[in-house]
MARVOBA-261383 format. One record per residue: x, z, y of N, C-alpha, C, CB in turn; residue in three letters. Coordinates in Angstrom, 2 decimals. Glycine has a CB too. Example, Ala and Ser with C-alpha at 12.3 -4.5 7.8 and 13.67 -1.06 7.14 Angstrom:
// MARVOBA-261383
<nuti n_X="13.19" n_Z="7.80" n_Y="-5.69" ca_X="12.30" ca_Z="7.80" ca_Y="-4.50" c_X="13.20" c_Z="7.80" c_Y="-3.30" cb_X="11.31" cb_Z="9.05" cb_Y="-4.47" rest="ALA"/>
<nuti n_X="12.85" n_Z="7.08" n_Y="-2.25" ca_X="13.67" ca_Z="7.14" ca_Y="-1.06" c_X="12.90" c_Z="7.87" c_Y="0.03" cb_X="14.08" cb_Z="5.72" cb_Y="-0.60" rest="SER"/>
***
This chain:
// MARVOBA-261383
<nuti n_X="14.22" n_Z="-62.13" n_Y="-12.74" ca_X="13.11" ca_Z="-62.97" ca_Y="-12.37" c_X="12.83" c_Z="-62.83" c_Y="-10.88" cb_X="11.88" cb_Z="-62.61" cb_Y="-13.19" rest="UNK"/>
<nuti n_X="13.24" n_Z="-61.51" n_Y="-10.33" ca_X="12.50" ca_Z="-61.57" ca_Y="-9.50" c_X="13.47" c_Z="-61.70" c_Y="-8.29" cb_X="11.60" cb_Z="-60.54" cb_Y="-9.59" rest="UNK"/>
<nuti n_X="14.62" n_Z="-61.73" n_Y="-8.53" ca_X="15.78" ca_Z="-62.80" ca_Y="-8.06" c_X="15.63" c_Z="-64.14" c_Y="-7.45" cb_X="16.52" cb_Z="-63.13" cb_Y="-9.13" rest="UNK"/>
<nuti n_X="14.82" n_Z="-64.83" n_Y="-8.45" ca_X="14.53" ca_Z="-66.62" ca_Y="-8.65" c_X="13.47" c_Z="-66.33" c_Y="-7.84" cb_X="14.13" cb_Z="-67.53" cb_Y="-10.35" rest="UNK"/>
<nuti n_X="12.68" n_Z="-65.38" n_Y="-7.82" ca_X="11.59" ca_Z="-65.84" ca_Y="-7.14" c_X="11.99" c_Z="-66.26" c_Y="-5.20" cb_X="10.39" cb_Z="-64.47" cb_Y="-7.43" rest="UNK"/>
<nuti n_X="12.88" n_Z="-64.64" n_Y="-5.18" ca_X="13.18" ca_Z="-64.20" ca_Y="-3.54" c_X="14.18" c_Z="-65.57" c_Y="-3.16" cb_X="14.21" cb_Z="-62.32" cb_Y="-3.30" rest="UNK"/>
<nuti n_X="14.53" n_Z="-66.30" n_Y="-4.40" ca_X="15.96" ca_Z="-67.19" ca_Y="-3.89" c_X="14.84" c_Z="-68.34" c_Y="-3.27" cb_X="17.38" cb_Z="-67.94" cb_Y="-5.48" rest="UNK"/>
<nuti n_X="13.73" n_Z="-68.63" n_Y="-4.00" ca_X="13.03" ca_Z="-69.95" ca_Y="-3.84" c_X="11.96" c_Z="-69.44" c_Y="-3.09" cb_X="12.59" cb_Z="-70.77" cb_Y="-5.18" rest="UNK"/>
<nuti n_X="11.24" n_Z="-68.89" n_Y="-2.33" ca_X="9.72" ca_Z="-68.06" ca_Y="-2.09" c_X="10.17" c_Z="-67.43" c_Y="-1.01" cb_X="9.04" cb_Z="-66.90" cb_Y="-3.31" rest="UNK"/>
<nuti n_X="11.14" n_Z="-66.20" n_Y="-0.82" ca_X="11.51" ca_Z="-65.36" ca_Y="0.28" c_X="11.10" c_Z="-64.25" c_Y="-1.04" cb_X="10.57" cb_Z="-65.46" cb_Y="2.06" rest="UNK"/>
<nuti n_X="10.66" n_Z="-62.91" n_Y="-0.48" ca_X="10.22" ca_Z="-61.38" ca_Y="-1.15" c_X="8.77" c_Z="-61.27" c_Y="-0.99" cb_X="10.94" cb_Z="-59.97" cb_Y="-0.36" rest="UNK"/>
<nuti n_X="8.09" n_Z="-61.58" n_Y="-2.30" ca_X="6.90" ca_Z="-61.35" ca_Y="-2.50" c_X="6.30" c_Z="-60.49" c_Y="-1.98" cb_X="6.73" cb_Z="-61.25" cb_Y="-3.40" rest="UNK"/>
<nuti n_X="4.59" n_Z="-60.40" n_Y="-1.76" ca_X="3.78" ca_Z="-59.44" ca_Y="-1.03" c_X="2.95" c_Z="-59.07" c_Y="-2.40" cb_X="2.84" cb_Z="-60.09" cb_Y="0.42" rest="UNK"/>
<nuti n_X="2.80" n_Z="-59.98" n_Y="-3.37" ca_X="1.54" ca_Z="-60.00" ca_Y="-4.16" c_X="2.48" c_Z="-59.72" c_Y="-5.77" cb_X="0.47" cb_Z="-61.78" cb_Y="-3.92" rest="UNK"/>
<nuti n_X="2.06" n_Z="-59.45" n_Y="-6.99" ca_X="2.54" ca_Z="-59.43" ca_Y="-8.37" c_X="1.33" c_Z="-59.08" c_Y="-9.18" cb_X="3.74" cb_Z="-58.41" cb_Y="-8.60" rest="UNK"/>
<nuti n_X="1.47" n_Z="-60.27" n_Y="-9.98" ca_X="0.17" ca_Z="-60.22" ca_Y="-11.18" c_X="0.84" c_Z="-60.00" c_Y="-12.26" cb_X="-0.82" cb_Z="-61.59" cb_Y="-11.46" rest="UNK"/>
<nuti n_X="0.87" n_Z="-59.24" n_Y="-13.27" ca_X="1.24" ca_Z="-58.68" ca_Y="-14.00" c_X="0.38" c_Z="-59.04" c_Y="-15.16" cb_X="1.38" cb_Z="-57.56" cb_Y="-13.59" rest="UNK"/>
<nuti n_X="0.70" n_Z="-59.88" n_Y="-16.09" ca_X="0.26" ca_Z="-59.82" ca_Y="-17.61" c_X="0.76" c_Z="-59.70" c_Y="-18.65" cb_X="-0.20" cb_Z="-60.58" cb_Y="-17.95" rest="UNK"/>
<nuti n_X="1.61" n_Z="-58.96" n_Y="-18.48" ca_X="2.46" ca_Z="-58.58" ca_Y="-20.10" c_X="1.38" c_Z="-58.56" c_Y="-21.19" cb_X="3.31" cb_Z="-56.83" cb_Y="-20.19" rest="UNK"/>
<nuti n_X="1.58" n_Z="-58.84" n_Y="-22.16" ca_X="0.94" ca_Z="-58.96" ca_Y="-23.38" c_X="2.01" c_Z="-59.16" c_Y="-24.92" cb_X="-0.03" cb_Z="-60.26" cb_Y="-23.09" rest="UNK"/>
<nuti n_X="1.75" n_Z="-58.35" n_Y="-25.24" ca_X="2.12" ca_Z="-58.08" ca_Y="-26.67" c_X="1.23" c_Z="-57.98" c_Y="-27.59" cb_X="2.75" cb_Z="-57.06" cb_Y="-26.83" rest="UNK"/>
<nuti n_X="0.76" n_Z="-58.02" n_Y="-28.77" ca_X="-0.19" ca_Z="-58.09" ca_Y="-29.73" c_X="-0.08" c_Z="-58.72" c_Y="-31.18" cb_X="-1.07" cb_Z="-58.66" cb_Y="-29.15" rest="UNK"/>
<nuti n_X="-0.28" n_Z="-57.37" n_Y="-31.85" ca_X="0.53" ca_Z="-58.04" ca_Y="-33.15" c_X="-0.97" c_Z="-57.70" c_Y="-34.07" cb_X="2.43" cb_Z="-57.02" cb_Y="-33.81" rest="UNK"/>
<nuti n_X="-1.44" n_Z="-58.36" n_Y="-35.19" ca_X="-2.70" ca_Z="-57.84" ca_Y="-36.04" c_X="-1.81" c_Z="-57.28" c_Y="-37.11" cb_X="-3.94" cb_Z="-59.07" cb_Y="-36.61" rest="UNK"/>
<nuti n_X="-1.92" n_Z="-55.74" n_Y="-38.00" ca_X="-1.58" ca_Z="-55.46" ca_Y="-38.46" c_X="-2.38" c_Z="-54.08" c_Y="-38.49" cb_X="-0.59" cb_Z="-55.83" cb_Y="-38.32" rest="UNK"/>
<nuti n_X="-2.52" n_Z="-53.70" n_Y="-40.31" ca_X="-3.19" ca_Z="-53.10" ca_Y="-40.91" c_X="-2.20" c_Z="-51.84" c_Y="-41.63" cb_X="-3.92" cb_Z="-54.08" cb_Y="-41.70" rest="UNK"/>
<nuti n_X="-2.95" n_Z="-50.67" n_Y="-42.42" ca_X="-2.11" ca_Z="-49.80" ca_Y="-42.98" c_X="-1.18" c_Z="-50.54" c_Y="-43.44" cb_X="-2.61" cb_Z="-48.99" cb_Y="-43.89" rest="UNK"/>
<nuti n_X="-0.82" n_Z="-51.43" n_Y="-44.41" ca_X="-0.86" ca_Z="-52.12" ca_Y="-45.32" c_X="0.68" c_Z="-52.61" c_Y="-44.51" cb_X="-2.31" cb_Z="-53.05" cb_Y="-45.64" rest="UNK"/>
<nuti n_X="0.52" n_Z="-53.80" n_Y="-43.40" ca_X="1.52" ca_Z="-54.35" ca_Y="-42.66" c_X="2.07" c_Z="-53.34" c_Y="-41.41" cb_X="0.95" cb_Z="-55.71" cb_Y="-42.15" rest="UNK"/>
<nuti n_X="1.60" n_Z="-52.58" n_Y="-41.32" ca_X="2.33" ca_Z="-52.13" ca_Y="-40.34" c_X="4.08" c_Z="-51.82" c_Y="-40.38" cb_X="1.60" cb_Z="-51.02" cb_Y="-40.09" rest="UNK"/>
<nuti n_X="4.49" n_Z="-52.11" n_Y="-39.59" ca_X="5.95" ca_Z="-51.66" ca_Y="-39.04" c_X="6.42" c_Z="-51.11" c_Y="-37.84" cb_X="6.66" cb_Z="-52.57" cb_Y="-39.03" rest="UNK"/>
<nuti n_X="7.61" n_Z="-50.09" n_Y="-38.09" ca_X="7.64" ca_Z="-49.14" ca_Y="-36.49" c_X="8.09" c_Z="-50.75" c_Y="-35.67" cb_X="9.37" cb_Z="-47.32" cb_Y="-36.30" rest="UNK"/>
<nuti n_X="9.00" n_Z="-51.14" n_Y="-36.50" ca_X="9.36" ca_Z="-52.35" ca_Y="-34.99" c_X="8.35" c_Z="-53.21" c_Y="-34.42" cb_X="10.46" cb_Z="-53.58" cb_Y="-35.32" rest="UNK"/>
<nuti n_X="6.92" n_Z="-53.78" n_Y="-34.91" ca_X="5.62" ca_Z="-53.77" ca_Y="-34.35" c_X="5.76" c_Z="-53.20" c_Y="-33.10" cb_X="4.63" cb_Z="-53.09" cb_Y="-35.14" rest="UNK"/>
<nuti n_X="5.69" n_Z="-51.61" n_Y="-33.59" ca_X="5.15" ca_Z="-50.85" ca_Y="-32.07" c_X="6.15" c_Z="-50.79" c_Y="-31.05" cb_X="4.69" cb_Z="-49.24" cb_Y="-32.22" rest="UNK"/>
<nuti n_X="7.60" n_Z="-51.00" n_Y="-31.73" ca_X="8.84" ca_Z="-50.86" ca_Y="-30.48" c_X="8.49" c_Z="-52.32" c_Y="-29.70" cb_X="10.86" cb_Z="-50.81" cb_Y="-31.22" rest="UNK"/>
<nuti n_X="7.91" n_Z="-53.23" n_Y="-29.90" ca_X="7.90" ca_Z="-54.49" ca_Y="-29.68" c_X="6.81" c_Z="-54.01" c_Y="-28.53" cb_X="7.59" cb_Z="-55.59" cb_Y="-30.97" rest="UNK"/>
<nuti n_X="5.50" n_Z="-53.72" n_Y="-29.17" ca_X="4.44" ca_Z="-53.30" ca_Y="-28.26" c_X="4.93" c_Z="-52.47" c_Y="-27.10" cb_X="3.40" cb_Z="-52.53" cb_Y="-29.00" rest="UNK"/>
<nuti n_X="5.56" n_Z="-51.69" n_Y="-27.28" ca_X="5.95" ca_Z="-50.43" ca_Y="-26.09" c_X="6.75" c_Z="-51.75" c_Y="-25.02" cb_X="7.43" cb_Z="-48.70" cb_Y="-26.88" rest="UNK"/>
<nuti n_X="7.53" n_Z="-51.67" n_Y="-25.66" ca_X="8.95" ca_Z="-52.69" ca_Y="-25.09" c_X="8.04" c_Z="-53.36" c_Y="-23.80" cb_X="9.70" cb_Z="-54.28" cb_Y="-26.57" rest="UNK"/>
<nuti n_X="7.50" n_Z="-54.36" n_Y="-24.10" ca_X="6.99" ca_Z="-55.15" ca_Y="-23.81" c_X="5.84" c_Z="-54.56" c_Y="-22.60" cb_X="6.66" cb_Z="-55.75" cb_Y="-24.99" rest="UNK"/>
<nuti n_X="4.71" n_Z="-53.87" n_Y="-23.02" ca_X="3.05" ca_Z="-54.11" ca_Y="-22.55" c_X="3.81" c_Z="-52.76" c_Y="-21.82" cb_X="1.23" cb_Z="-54.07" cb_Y="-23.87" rest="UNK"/>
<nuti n_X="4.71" n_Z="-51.66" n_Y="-21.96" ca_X="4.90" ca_Z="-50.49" ca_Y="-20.88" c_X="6.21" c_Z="-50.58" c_Y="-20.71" cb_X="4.46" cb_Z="-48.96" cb_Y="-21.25" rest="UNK"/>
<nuti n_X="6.96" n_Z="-50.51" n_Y="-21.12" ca_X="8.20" ca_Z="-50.17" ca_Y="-20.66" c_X="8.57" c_Z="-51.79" c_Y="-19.13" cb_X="9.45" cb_Z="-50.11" cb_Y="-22.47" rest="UNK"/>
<nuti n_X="8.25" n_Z="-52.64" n_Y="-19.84" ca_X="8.23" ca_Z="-54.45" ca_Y="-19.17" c_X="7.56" c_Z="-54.45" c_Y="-17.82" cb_X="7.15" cb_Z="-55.71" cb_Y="-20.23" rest="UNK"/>
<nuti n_X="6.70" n_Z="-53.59" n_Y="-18.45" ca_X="5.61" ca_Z="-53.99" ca_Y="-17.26" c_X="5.92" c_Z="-52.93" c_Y="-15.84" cb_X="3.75" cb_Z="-53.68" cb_Y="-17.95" rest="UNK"/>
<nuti n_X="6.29" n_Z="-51.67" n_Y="-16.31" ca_X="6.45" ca_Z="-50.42" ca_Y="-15.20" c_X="7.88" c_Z="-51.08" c_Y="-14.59" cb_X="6.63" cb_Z="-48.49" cb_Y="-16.00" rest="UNK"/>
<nuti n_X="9.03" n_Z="-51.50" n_Y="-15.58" ca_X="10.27" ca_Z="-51.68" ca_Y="-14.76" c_X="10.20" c_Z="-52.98" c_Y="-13.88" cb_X="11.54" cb_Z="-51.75" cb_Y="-15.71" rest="UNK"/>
<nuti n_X="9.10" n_Z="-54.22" n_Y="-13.84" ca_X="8.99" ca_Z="-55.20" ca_Y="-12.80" c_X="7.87" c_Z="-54.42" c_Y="-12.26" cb_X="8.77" cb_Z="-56.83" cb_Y="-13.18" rest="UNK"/>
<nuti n_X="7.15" n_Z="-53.87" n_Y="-12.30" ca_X="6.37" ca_Z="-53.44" ca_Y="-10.78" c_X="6.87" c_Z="-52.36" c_Y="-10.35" cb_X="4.81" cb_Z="-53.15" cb_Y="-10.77" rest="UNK"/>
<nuti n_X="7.81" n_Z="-51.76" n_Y="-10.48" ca_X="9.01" ca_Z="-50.72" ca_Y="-10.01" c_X="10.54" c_Z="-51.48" c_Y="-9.04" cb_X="9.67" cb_Z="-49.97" cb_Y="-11.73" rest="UNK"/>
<nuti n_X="10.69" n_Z="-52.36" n_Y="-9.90" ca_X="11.53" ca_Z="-53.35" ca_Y="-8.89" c_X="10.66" c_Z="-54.07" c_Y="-7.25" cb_X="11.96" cb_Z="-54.85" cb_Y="-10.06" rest="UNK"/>
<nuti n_X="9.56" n_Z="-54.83" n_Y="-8.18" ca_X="8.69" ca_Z="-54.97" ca_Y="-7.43" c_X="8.81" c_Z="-54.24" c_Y="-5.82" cb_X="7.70" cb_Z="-54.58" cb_Y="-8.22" rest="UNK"/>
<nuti n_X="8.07" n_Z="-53.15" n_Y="-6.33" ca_X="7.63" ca_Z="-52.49" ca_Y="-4.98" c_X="8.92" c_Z="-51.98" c_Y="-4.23" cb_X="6.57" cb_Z="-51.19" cb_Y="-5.25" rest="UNK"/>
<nuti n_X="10.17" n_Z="-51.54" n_Y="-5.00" ca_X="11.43" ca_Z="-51.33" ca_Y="-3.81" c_X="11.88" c_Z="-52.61" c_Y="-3.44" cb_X="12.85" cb_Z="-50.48" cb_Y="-4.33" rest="UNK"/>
<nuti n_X="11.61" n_Z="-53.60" n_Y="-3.47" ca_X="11.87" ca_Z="-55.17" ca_Y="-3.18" c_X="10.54" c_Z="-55.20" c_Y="-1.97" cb_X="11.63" cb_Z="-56.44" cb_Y="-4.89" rest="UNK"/>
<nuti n_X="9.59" n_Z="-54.87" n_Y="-2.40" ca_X="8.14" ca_Z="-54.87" ca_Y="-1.52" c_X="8.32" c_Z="-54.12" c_Y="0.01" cb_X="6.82" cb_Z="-53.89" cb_Y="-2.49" rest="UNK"/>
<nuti n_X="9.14" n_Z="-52.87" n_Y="-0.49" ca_X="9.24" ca_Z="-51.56" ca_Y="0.82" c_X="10.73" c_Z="-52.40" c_Y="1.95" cb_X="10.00" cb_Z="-49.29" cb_Y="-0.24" rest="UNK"/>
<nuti n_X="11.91" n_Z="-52.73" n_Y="0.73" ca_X="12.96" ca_Z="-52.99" ca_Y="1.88" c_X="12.35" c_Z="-54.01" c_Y="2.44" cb_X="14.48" cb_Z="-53.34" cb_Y="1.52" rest="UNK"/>
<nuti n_X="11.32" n_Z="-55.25" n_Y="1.98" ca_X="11.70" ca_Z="-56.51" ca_Y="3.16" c_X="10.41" c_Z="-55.89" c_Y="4.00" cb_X="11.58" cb_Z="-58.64" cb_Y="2.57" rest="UNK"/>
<nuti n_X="10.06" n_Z="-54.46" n_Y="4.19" ca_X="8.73" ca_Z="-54.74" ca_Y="5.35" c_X="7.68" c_Z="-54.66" c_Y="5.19" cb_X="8.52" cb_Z="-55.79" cb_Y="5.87" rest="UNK"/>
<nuti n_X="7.13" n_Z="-55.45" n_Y="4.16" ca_X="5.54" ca_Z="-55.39" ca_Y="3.55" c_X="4.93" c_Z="-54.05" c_Y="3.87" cb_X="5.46" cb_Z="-55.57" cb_Y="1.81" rest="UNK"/>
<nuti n_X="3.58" n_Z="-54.62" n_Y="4.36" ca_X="2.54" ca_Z="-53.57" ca_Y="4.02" c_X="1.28" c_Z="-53.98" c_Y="3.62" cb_X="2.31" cb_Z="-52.74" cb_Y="5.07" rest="UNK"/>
<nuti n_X="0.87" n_Z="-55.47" n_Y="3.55" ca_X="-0.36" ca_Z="-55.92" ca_Y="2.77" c_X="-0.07" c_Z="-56.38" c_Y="1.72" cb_X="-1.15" cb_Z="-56.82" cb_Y="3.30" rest="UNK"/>
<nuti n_X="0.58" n_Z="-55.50" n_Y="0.60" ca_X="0.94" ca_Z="-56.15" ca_Y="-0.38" c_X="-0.55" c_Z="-56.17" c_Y="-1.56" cb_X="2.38" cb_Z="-55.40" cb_Y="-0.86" rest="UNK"/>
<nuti n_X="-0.45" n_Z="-56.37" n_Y="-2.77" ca_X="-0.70" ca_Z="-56.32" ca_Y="-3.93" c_X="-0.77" c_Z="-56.46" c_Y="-5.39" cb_X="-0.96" cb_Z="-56.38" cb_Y="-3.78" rest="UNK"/>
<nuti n_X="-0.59" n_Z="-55.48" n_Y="-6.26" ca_X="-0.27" ca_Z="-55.73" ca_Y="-7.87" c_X="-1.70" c_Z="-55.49" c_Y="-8.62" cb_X="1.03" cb_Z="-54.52" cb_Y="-8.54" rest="UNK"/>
<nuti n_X="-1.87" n_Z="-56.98" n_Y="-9.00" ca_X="-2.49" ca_Z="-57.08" ca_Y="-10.02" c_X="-2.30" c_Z="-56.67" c_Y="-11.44" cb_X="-2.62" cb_Z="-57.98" cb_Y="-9.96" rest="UNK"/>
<nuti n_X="-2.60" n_Z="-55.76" n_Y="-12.44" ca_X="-2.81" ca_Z="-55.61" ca_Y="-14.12" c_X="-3.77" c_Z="-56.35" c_Y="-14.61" cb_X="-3.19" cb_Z="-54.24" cb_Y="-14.64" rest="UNK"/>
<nuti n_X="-2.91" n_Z="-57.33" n_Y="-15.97" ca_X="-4.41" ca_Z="-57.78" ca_Y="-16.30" c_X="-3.91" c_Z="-57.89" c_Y="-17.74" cb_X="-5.18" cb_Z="-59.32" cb_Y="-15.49" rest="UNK"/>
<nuti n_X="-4.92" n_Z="-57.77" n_Y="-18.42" ca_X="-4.95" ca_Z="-57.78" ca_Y="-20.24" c_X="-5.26" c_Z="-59.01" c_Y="-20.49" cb_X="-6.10" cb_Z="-56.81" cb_Y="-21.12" rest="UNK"/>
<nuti n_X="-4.98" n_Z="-59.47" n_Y="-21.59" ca_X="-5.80" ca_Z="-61.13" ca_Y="-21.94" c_X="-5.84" c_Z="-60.96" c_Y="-23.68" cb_X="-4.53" cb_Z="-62.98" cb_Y="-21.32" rest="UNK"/>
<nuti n_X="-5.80" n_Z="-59.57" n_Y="-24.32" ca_X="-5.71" ca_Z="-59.74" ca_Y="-25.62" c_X="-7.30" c_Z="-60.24" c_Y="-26.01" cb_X="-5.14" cb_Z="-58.35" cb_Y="-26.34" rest="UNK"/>
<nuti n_X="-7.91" n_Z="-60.60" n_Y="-25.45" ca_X="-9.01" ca_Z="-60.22" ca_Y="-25.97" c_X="-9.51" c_Z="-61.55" c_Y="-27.08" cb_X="-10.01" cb_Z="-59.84" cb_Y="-24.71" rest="UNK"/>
<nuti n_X="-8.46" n_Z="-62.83" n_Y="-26.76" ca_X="-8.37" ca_Z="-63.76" ca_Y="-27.51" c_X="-8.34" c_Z="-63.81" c_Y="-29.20" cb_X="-7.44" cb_Z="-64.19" cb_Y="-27.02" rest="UNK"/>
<nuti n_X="-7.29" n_Z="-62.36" n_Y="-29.29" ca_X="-6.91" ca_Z="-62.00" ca_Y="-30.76" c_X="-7.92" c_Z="-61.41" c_Y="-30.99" cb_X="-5.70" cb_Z="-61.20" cb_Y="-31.13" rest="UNK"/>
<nuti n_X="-8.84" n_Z="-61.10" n_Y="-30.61" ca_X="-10.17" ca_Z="-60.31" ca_Y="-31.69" c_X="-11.37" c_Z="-61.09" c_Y="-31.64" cb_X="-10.74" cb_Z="-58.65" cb_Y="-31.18" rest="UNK"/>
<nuti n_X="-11.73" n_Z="-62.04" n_Y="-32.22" ca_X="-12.47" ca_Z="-63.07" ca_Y="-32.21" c_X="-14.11" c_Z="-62.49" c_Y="-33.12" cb_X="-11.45" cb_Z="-64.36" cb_Y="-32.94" rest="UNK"/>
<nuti n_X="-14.02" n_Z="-61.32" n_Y="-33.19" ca_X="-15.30" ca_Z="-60.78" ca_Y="-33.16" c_X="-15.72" c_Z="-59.78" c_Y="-32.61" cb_X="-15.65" cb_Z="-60.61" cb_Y="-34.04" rest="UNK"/>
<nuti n_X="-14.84" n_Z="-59.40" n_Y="-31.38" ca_X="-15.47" ca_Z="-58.61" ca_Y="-30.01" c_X="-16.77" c_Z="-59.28" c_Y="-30.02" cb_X="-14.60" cb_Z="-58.85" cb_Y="-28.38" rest="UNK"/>
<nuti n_X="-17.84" n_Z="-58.81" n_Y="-29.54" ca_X="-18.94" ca_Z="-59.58" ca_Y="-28.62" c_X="-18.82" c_Z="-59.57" c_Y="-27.34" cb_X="-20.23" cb_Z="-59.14" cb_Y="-28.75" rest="UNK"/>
<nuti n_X="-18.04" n_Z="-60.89" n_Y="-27.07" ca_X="-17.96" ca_Z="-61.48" ca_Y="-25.86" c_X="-18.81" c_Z="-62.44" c_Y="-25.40" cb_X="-16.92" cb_Z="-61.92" cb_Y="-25.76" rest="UNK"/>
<nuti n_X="-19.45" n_Z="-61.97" n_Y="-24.41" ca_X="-21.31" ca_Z="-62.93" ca_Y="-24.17" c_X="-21.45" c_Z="-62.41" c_Y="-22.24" cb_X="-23.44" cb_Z="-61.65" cb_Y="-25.72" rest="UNK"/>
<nuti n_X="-22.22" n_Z="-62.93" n_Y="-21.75" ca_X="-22.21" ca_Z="-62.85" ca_Y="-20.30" c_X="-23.34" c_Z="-61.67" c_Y="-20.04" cb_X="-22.58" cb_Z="-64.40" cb_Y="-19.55" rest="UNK"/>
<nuti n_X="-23.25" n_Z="-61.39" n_Y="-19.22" ca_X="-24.25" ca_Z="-59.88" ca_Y="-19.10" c_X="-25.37" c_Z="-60.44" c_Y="-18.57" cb_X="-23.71" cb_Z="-58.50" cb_Y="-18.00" rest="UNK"/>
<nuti n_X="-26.76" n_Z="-60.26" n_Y="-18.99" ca_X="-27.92" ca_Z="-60.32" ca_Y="-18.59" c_X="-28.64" c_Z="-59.81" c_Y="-17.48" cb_X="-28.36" cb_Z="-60.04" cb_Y="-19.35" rest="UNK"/>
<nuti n_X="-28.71" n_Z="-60.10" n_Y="-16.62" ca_X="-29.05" ca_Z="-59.97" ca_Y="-15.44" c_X="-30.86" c_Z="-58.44" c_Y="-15.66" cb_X="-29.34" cb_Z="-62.02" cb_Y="-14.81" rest="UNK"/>
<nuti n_X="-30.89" n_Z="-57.82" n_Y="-15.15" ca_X="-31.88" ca_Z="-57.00" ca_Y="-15.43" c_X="-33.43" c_Z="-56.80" c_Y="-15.05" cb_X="-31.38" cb_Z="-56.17" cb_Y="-15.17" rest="UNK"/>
***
């Protein structure tokens, strides 16, 4: 990916990062390949592009770079209480 990017862009300064994996599953459904999926994905995915990343970041020069982490599961739990904070 991050090939396509440097071929079309030049070598990034910035990387937002949203891996997301998320599976609903109970005693009941659970499976180890579930969690190899989860690992795979949300850590192993995520450390080896912001590890490329940043030796891609150091050879072309950069020094105002930045990596964004961001979660977005929060879609799959649809009875979090998600509400705006009240001002005090």
């Amino acid at each position: 990916m991050l090939d396509r990017v440097e071929a079309a862009l030049g070598t990034p300064s910035r990387l937002i990062n949203n891996a997301t994996y998320e599976r609903h599953v109970s005693v009941d459904t659970f499976a180890t390949e579930i969690l190899r999926r989860h690992y795979l994905v949300n850590n192993e995915g995520t450390l080896g592009l912001t590890f490329a990343f940043i030796e891609r970041y150091k050879r072309a020069g950069h020094t105002d770079g930045r990596i964004l982490f961001m979660v977005s599961g929060a879609r799959m739990h649809p009875t979090w209480p998600i509400s705006p904070r009240k001002a005090p």
